[in-house]
VOPA-598710 format. One record per atom (N, C-alpha, C, O, CB): residue number from 1; atom name; x negated, y negated, z. Coordinates in steps of 0.001 Angstrom, whole numbers. Atoms other than C-alpha are relative to their C-alpha. Glycine has a CB too. Layout:
BEGIN
ATOM  lomi  nunu        X        Y        Z
ATOM   NUM    CA        X        Y        Z
...
END
This chain:
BEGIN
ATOM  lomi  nunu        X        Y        Z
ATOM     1     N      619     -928      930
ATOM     1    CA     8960   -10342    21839
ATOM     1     C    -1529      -57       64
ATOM     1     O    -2151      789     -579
ATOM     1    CB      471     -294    -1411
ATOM     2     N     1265     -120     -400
ATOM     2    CA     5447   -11268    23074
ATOM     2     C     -573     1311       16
ATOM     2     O      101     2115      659
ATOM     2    CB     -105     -519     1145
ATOM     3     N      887    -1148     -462
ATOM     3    CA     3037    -8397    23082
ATOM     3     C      820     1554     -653
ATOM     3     O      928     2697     -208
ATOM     3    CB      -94      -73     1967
ATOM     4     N     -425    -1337       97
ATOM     4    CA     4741    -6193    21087
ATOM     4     C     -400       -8    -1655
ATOM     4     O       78      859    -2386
ATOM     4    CB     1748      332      529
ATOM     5     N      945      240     1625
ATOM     5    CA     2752    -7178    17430
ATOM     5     C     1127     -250     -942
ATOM     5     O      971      234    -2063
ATOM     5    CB    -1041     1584     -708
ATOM     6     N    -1019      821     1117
ATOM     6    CA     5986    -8895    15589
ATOM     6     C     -692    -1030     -677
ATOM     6     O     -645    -1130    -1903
ATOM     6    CB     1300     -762      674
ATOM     7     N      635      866      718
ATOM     7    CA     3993   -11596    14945
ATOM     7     C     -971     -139    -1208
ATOM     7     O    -1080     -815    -2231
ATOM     7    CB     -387     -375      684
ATOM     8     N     1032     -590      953
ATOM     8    CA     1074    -9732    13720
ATOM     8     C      553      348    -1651
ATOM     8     O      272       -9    -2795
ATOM     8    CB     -510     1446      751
ATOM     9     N    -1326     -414     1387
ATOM     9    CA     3733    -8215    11243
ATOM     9     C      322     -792     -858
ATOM     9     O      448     -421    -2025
ATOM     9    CB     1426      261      367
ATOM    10     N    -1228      894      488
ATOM    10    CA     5501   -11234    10296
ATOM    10     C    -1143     -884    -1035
ATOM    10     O    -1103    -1237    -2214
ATOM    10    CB     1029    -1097     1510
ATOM    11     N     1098      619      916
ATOM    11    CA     2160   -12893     9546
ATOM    11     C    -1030      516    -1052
ATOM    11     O    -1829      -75    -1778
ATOM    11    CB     -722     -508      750
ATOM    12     N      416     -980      995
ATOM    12    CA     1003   -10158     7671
ATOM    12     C      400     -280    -1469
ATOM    12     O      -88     -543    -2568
ATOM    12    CB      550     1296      389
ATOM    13     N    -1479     -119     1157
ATOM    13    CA     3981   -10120     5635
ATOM    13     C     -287    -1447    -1070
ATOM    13     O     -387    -1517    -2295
ATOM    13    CB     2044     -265     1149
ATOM    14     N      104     1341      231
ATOM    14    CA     3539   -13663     5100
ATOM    14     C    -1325     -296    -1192
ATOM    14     O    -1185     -855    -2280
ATOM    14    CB     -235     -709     1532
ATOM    15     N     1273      -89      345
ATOM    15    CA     -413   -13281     4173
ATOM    15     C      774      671    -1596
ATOM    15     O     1042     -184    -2440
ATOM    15    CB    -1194     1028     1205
ATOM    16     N      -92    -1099      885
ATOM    16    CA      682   -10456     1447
ATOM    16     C      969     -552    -1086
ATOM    16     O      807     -402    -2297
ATOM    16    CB      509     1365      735
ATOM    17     N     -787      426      825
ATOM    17    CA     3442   -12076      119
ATOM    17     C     -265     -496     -890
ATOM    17     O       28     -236    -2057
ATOM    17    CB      608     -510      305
ATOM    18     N      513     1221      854
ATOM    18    CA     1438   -15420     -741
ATOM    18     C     -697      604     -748
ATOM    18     O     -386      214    -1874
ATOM    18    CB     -748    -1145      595
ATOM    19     N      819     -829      823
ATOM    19    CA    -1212   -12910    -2412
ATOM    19     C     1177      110    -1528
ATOM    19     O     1026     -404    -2637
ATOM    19    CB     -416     1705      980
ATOM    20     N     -440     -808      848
ATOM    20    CA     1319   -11293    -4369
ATOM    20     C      622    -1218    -1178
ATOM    20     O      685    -1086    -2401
ATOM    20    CB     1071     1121      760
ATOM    21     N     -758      857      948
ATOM    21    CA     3068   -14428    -5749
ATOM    21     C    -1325    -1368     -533
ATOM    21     O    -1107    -2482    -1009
ATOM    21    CB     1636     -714     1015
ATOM    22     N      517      711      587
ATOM    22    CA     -349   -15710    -6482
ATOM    22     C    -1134    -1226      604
ATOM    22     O    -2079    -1821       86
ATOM    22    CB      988     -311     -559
ATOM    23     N      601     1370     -101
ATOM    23    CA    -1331   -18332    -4175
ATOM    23     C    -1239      374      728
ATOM    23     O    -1321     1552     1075
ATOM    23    CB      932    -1163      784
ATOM    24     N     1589       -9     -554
ATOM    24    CA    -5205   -18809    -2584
ATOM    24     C      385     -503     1735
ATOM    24     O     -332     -274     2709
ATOM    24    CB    -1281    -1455    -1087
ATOM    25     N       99      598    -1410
ATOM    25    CA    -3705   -20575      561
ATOM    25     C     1049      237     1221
ATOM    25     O     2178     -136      901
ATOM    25    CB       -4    -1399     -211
ATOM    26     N    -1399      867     -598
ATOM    26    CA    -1323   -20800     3397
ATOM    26     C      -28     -797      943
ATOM    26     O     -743     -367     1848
ATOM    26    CB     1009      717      493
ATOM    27     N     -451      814     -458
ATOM    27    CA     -447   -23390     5012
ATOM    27     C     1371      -96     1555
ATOM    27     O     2486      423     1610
ATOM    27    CB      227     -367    -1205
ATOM    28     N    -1358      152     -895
ATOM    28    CA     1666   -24374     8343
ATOM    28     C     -171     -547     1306
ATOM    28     O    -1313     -644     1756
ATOM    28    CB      695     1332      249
ATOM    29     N      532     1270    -1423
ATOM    29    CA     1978   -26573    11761
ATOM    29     C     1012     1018      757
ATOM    29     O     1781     1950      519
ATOM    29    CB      555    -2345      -33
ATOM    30     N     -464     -650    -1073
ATOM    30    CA     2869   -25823    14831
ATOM    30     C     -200    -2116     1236
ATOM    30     O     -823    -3163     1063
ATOM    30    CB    -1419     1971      437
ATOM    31     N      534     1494     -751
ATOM    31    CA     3097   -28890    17864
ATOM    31     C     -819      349      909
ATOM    31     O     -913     1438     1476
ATOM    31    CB     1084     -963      756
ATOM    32     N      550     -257     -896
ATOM    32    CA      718   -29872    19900
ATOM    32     C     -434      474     1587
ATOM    32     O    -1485      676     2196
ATOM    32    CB      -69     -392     -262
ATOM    33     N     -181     -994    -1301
ATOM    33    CA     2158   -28345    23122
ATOM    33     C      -38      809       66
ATOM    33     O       90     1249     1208
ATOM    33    CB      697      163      597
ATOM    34     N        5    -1212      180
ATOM    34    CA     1916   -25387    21938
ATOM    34     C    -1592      887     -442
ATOM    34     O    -2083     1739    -1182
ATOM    34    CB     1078       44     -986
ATOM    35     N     1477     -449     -129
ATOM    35    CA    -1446   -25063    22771
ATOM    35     C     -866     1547     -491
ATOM    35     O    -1913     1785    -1094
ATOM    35    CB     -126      -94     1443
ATOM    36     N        8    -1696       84
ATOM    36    CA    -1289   -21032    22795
ATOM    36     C       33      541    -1256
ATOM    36     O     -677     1295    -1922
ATOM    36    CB     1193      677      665
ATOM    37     N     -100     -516     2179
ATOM    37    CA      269   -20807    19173
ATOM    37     C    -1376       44     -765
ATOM    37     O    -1825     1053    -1308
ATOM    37    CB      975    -1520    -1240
ATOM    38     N      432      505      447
ATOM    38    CA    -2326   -22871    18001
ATOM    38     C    -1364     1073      157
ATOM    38     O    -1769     1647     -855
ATOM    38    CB      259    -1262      331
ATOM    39     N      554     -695       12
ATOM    39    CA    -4801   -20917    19248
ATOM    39     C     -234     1711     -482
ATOM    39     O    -1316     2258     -695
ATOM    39    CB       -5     -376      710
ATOM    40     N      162     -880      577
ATOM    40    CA    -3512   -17578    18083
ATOM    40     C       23       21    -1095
ATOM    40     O     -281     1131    -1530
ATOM    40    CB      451      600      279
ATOM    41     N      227      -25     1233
ATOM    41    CA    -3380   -18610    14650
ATOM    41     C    -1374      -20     -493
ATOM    41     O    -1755      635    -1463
ATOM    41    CB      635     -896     -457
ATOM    42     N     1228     -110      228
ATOM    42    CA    -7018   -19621    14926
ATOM    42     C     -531     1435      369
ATOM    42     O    -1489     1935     -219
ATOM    42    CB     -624    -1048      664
ATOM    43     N      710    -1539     -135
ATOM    43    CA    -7780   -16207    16139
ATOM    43     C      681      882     -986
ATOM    43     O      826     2036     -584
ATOM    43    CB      182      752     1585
ATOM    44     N     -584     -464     1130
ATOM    44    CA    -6032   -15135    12755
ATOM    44     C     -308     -628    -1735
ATOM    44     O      255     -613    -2829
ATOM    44    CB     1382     -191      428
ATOM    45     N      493      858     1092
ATOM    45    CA    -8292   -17220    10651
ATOM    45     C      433    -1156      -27
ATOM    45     O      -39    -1934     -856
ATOM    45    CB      208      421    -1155
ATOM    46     N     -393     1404     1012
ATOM    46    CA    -6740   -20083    10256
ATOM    46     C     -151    -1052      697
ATOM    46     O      227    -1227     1855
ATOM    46    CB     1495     -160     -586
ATOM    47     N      706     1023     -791
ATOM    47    CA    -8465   -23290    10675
ATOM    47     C     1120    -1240      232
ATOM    47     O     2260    -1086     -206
ATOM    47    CB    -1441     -522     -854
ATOM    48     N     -337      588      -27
ATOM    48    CA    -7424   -26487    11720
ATOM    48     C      -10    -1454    -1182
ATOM    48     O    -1044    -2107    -1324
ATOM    48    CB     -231      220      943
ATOM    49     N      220      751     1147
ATOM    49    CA    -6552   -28989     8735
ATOM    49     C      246    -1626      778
ATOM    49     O     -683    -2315     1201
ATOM    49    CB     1169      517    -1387
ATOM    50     N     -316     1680     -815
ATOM    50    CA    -5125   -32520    10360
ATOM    50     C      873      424     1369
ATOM    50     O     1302     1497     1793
ATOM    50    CB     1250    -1346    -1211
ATOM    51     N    -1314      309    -1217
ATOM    51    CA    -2895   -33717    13394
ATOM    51     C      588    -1109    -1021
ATOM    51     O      125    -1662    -2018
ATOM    51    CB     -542     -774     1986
ATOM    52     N     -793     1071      993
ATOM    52    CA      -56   -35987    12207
ATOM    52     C      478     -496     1502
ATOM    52     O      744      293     2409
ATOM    52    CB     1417      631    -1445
ATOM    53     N     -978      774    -1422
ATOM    53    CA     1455   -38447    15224
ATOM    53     C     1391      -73     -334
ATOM    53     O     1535     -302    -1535
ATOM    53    CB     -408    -1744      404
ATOM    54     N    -1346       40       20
ATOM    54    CA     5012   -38473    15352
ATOM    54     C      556     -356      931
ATOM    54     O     1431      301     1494
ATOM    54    CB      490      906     -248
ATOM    55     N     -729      395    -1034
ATOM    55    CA     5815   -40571    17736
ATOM    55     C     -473      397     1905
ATOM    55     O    -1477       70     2539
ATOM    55    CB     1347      655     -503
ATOM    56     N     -282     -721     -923
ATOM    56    CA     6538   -38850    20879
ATOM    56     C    -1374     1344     -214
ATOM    56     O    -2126     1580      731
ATOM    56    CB     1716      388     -157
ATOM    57     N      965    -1067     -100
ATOM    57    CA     4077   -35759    19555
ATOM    57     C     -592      120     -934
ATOM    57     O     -430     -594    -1924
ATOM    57    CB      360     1102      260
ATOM    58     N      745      153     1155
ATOM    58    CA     1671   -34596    17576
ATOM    58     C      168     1678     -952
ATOM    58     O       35     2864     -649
ATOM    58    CB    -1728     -470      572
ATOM    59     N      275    -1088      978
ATOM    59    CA     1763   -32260    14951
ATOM    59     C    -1238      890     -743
ATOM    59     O    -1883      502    -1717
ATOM    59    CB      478     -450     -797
ATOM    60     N     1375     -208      786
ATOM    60    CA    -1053   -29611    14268
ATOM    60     C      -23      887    -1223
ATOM    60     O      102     2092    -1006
ATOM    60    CB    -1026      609      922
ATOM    61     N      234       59     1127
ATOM    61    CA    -1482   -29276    10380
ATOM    61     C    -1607     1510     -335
ATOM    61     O    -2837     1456     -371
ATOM    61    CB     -267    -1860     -198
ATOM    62     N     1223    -1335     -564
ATOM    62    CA    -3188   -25248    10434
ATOM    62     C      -59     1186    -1983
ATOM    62     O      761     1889    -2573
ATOM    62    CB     1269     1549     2193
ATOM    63     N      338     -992     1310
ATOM    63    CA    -4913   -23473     6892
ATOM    63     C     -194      879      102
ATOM    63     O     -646     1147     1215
ATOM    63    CB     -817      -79     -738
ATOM    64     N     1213    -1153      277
ATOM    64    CA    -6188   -20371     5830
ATOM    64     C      193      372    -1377
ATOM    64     O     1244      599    -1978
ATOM    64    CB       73     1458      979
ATOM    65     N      212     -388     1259
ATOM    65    CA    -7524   -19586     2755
ATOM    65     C     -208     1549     -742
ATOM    65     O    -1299     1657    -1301
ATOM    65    CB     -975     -678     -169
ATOM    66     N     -255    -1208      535
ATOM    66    CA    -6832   -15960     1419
ATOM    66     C    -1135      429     -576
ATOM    66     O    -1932     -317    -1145
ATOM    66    CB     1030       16     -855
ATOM    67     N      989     -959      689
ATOM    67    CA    -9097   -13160      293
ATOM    67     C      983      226    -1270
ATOM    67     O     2213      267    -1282
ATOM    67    CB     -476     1551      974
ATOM    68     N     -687     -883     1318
ATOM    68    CA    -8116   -11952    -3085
ATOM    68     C      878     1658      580
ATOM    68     O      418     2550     1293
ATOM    68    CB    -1657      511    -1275
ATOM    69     N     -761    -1644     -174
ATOM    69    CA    -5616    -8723    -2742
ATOM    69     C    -1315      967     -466
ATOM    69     O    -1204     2193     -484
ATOM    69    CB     1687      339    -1338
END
């Protein structure tokens, strides 16, 4: 489903939702092999908050803080 803006959508959806029910933030990880993700979320605002180790991998810990609706 690459390249066909589901994501854009989904994270939209996502953005609008948290608005609607109130909250200032969202929150969410992705791993660190997933170099690409990681990066398109940052090109969607959202910064990097921690890594967590888990062993075997690392977990990256990704914010963004909402505009008011």
């Amino acid at each position: 489903m690459q390249g066909t803006g589901l994501g854009n959508r989904l994270l939209e959806a996502t953005e609008t939702r948290a608005r609607q029910l109130g909250h200032r933030r969202v929150r969410l990880y992705t791993g660190d092999r997933l170099a690409s993700n990681v990066a398109w979320y940052m090109r969607h605002g959202y910064d990097q908050e921690r890594v967590e180790s888990m062993g075997d991998r690392k977990v990256i810990h990704l914010i963004k803080i909402l505009d008011p609706a």
